[in-house]
C-alpha positions in Angstrom: 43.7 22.7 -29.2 42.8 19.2 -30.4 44.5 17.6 -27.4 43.7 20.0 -25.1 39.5 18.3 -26.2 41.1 14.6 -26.2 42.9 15.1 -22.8 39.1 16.8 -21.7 37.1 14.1 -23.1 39.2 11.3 -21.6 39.7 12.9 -17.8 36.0 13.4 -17.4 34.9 9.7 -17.7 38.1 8.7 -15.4 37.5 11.6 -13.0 34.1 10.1 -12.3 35.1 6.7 -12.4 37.5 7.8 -9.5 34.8 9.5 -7.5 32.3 7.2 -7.8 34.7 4.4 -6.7 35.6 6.4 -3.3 34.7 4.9 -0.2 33.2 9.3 0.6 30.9 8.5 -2.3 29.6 5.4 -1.3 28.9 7.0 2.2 27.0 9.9 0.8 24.9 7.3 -2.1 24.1 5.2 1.3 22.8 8.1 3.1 20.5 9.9 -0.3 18.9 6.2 -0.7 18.2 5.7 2.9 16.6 9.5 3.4 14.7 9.1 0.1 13.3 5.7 1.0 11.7 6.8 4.6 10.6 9.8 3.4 8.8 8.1 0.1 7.3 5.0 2.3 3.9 3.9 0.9 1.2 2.8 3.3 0.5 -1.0 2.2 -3.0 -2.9 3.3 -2.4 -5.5 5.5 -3.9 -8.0 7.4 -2.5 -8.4 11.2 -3.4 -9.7 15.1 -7.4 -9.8 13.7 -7.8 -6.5 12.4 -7.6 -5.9 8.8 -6.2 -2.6 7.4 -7.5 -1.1 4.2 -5.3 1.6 2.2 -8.0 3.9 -0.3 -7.7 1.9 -3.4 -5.4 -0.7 -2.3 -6.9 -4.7 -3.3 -6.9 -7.0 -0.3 -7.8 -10.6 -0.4 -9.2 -12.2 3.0 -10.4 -16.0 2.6 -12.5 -16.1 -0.4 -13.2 -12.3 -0.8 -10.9 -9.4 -2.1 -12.0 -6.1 -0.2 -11.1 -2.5 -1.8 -11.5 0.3 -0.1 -13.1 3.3 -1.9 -13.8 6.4 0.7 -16.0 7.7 2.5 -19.2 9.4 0.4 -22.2 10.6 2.2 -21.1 9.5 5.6 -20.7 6.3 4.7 -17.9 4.1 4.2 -18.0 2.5 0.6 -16.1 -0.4 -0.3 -15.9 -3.1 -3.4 -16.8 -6.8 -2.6 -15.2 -9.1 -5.3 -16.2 -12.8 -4.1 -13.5 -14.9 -5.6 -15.6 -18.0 -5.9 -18.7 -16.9 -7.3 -17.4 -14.2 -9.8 -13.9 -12.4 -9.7 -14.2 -10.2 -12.2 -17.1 -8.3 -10.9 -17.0 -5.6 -7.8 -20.3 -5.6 -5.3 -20.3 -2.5 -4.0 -21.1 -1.7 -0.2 -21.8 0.9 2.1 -22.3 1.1 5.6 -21.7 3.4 8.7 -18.9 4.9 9.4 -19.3 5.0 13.1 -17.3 2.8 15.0 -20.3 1.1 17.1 -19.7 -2.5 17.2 -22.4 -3.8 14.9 -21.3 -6.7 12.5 -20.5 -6.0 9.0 -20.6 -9.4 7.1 -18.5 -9.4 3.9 -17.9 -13.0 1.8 -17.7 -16.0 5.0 -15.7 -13.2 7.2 -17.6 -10.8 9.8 -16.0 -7.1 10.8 -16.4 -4.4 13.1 -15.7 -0.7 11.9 -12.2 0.2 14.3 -11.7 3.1 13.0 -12.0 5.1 9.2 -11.2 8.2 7.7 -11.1 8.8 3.8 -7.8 7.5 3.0 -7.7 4.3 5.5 -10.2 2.1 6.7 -8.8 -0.4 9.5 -11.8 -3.3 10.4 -11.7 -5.4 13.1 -12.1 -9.2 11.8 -14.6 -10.7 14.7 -15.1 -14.4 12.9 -14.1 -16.2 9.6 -17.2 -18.5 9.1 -16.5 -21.7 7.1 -17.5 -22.5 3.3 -19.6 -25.0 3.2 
């Protein structure tokens, strides 16, 4: 009986030494990691061809602002201002419509128009980035 566990407690660790080390098993890891990364892909905020992309909660930094999106409460789209020169630490908070019409939202030196918004992203279009003076 006592080699019957020795022979058992050595074959396991070998067995799956052999199995993991088949070119099958590599195939198969290849395949789980690539299906579990598209279907887990986070939405990121970025900034790209002049419009500016806001994930809920998500901090972006544009010039010498840092933008983070909060929702939508009341109709109205409300976001935290942090202006990096003046105070860092502490969030302005702003609201304004949520309707894309075209007026100009000024945040820190850089102007916006509302593209488009729904409560989980908020996507601005960046119309000018006014110099510091």
């Amino acid at each position: 009986m006592a080699i019957l566990f020795i022979f058992f407690c050595l074959a396991v660790p070998f067995g799956l030494t052999y199995y993991v080390s088949t070119p099958k098993s590599k195939e198969r890891s290849d395949l789980w990691r690539t299906q579990g990364t598209a279907a887990n892909v986070k939405a990121e905020s970025q900034i790209s061809a002049g419009q500016l992309r806001l994930i809920k909660n998500d901090r972006v930094t544009v010039k010498n602002t840092c933008l983070v999106f909060k929702g939508i409460e009341k109709g109205q789209v409300v976001l935290d201002l942090y202006l990096l020169e003046l105070d860092p630490g502490y969030a302005y908070p702003q609201r304004f419509s949520r309707e894309p019409n075209g007026n100009a939202i000024r945040l820190g030196n850089v102007i916006y128009a509302v593209k488009s918004v729904n409560n989980s992203i908020l996507t601005l279009k960046i119309l000018q980035a006014t110099e510091t003076y």
